[in-house]
C-alpha positions in Angstrom: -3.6 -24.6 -7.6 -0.8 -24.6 -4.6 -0.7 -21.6 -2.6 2.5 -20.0 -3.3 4.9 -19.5 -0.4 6.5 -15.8 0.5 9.2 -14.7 2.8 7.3 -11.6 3.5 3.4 -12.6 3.2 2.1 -15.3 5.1 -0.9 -16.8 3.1 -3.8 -18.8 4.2 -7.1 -20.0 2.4 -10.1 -20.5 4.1 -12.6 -21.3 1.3 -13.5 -18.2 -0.5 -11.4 -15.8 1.2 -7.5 -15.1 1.1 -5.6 -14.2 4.0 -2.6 -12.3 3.5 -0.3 -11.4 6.0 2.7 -9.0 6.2 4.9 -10.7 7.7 7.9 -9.0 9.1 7.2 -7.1 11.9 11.4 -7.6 12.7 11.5 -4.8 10.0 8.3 -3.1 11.0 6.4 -4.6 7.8 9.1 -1.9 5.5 8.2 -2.0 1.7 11.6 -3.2 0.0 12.4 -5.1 -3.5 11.3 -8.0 -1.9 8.3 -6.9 -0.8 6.7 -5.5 -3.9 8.2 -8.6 -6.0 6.2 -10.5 -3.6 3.2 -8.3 -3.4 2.7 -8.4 -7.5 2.9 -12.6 -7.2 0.2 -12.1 -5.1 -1.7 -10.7 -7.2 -1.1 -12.9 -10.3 -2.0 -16.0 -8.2 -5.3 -14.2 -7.1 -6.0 -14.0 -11.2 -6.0 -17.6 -11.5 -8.0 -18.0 -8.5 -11.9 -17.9 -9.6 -13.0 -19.7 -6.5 -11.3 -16.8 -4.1 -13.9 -14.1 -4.0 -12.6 -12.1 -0.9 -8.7 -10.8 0.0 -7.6 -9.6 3.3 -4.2 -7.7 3.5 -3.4 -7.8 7.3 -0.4 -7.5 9.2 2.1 -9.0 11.7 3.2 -6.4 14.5 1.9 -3.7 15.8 2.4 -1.4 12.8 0.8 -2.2 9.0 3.8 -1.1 7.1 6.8 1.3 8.4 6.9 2.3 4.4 9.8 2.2 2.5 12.4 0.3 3.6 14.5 3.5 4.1 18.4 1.3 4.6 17.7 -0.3 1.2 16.6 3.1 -0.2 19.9 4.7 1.6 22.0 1.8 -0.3 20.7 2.6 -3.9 21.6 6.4 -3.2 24.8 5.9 -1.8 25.8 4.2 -5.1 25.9 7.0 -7.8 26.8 5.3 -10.9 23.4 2.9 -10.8 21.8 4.8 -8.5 19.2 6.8 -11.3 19.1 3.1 -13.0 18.1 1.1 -9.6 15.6 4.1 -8.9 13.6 3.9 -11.9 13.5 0.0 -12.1 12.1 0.1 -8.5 9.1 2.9 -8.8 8.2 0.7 -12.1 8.2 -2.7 -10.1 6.2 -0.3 -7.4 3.9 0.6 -9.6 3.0 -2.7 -11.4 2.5 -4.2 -7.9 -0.2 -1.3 -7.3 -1.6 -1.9 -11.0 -2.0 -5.4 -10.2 -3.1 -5.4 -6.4 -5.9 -2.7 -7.1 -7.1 -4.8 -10.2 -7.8 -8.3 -8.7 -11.7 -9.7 -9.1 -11.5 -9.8 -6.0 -12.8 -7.8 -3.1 -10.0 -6.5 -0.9 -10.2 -5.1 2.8 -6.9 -4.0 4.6 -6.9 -4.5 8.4 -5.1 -1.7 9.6 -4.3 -2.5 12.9 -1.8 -0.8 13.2 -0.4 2.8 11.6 0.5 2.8 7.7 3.3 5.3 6.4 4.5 6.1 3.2 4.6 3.2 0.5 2.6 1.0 3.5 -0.2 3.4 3.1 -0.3 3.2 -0.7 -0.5 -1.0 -0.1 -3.6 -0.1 1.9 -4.6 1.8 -1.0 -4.9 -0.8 -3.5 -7.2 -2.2 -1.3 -11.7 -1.7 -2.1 -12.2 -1.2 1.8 -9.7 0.2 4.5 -11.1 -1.1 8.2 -8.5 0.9 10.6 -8.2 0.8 14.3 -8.9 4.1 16.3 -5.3 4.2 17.6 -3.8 4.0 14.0 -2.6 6.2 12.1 -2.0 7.2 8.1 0.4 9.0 7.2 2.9 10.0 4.2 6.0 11.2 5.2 8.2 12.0 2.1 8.9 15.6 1.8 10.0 15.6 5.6 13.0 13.4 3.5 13.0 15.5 0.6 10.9 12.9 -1.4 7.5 12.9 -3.7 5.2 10.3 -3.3 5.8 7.7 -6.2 4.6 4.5 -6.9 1.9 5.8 -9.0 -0.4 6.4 -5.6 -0.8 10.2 -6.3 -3.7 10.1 -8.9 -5.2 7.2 -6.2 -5.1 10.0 -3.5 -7.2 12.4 -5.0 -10.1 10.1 -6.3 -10.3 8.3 -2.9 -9.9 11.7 -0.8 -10.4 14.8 -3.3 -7.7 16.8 -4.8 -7.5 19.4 -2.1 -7.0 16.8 0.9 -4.6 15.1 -1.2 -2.4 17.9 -1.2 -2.7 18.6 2.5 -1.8 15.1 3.8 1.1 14.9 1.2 2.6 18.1 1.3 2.3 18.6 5.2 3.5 15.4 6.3 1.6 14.9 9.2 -0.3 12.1 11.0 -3.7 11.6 10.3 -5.1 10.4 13.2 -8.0 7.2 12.3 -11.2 9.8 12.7 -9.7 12.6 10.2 -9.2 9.6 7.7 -12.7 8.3 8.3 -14.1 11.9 7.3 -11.9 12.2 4.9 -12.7 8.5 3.3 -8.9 7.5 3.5 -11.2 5.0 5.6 -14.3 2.8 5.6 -14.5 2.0 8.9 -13.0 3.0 12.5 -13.2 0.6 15.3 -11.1 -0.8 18.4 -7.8 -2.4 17.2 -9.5 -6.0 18.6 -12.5 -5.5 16.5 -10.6 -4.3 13.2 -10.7 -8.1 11.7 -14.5 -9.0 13.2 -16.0 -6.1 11.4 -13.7 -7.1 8.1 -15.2 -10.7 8.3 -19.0 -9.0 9.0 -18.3 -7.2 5.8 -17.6 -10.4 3.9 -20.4 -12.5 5.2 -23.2 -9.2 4.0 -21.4 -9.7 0.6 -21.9 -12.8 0.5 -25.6 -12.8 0.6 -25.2 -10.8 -3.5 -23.9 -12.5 -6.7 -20.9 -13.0 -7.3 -20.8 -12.2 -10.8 -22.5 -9.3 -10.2 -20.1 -8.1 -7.1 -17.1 -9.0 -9.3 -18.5 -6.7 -12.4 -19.7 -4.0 -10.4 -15.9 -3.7 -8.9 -14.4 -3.8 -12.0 -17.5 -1.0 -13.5 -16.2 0.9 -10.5 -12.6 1.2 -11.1 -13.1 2.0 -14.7 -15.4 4.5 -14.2 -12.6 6.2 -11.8 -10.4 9.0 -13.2 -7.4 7.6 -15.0 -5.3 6.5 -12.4 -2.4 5.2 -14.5 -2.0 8.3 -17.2 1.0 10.5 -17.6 1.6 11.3 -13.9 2.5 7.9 -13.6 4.1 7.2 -17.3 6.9 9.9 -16.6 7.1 9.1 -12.6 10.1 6.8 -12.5 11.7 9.0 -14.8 11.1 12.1 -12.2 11.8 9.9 -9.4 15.3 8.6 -10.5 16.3 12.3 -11.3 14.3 14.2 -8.2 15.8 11.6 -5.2 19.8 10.8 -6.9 20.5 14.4 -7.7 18.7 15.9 -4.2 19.3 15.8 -0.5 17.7 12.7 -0.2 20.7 10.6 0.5 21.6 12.8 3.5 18.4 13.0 4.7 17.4 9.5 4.9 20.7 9.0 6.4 20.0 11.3 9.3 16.7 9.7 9.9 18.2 6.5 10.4 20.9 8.0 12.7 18.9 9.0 14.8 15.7 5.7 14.6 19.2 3.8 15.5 19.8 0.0 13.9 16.7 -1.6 13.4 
């Protein structure tokens, strides 16, 4: 099977392992239309792949993912009349890529390199194991822009980090800096930015001394054995979403925040 070709992932095979790359460190890695489109293709391929055992998200740049491409998100609110229509078709194409990313066979490590905000973060999320440099930080920014956090990550949050840290980092909209996220579990492992994709490949190669089969069914043991991560939080979301963002101060706020980031 050909391996597909992305504007904003770079992919590269190397046996039984998947390389993908975010690619567009011009735009700080931000998570647009494209982006998730891409993301959710991704995933699909990886389906049909039985010989690809192993998937590494990395990144381009010196930052994982910005977040959400905030001048796309400024564009859908500035147009009132589809604005509620746009909103809702986006948080569902959000959360099918996260449905689909956190459900591969495969096992999935992000190399965090570099800081993850917002909707990069959630990416991160769908991954099994998050390897992040000690100079990174996670981070979700969205009430600082009079947002909630969509794309279904919510209900992720709280089984990876507990319900009460779950509400901190969201509602407080600070930096976590890489050791807080290690205590916390938000990571597996904290290391120098130049060791981040060593200890990722160390990883793999102890994996691949078990079973397949029985790695594979253990992962997917695991994630049903999880809380119900796609129940009626996320059923109702882009409903919330399209009437919480287009009727708030969102518009102006984003808008400030890029006056003052300046063209990017």
């Amino acid at each position: 099977m050909s391996t597909p070709e992305f504007e904003s992932i770079r992919i590269e095979v190397d046996a039984d392992t998947v390389v993908a790359t975010l690619c567009r460190p011009d735009r700080l890695n931000a998570v647009g239309a494209q982006l998730l489109d891409e993301l959710a293709a991704l995933a699909r391929w990886l389906h049909q792949r039985d010989d690809v055992h192993f998937l590494i998200l990395d990144h381009d740049g010196p930052v994982f993912s910005a977040g959400a491409h905030l001048r796309e998100a400024h564009q859908t609110l500035s147009d009132p009349a589809h604005a509620r229509a746009r909103l809702r078709a986006n948080q569902r194409a959000a959360q099918d890529m996260v449905a689909k990313l956190s459900s591969i066979d495969q096992i999935s490590f992000a190399a965090v390199r570099g800081s993850a905000y917002g909707a990069g973060l959630g990416i991160a999320m769908t991954c099994d194991f998050r390897v992040m440099a000690e100079s990174a930080v996670f981070s979700l920014p969205e009430t600082k822009l009079g947002m909630f956090l969509t794309y279904g990550l919510t209900p992720s949050l709280v089984n990876t980090i507990g319900l009460a840290r779950a509400k901190e980092m969201i509602l407080f909209a600070e930096d976590w800096p890489a050791s807080r996220c290690l205590e916390v579990g938000a990571a597996d492992r904290v290391v120098p930015a130049d060791q981040v994709r060593p200890t990722i490949e160390r990883m793999i190669d102890t994996l691949r001394q078990r079973s397949w089969p029985a790695l594979r069914t253990s992962k997917q043991v695991a994630n049903a054995a999880a809380a119900a991560r796609f129940g009626d939080v996320t059923m109702c979301e882009p409903e919330l979403a399209a009437e919480a963002l287009a009727a708030g101060d969102v518009r102006d706020r984003v808008g400030d925040f890029l006056k003052r980031r300046g063209p990017r």
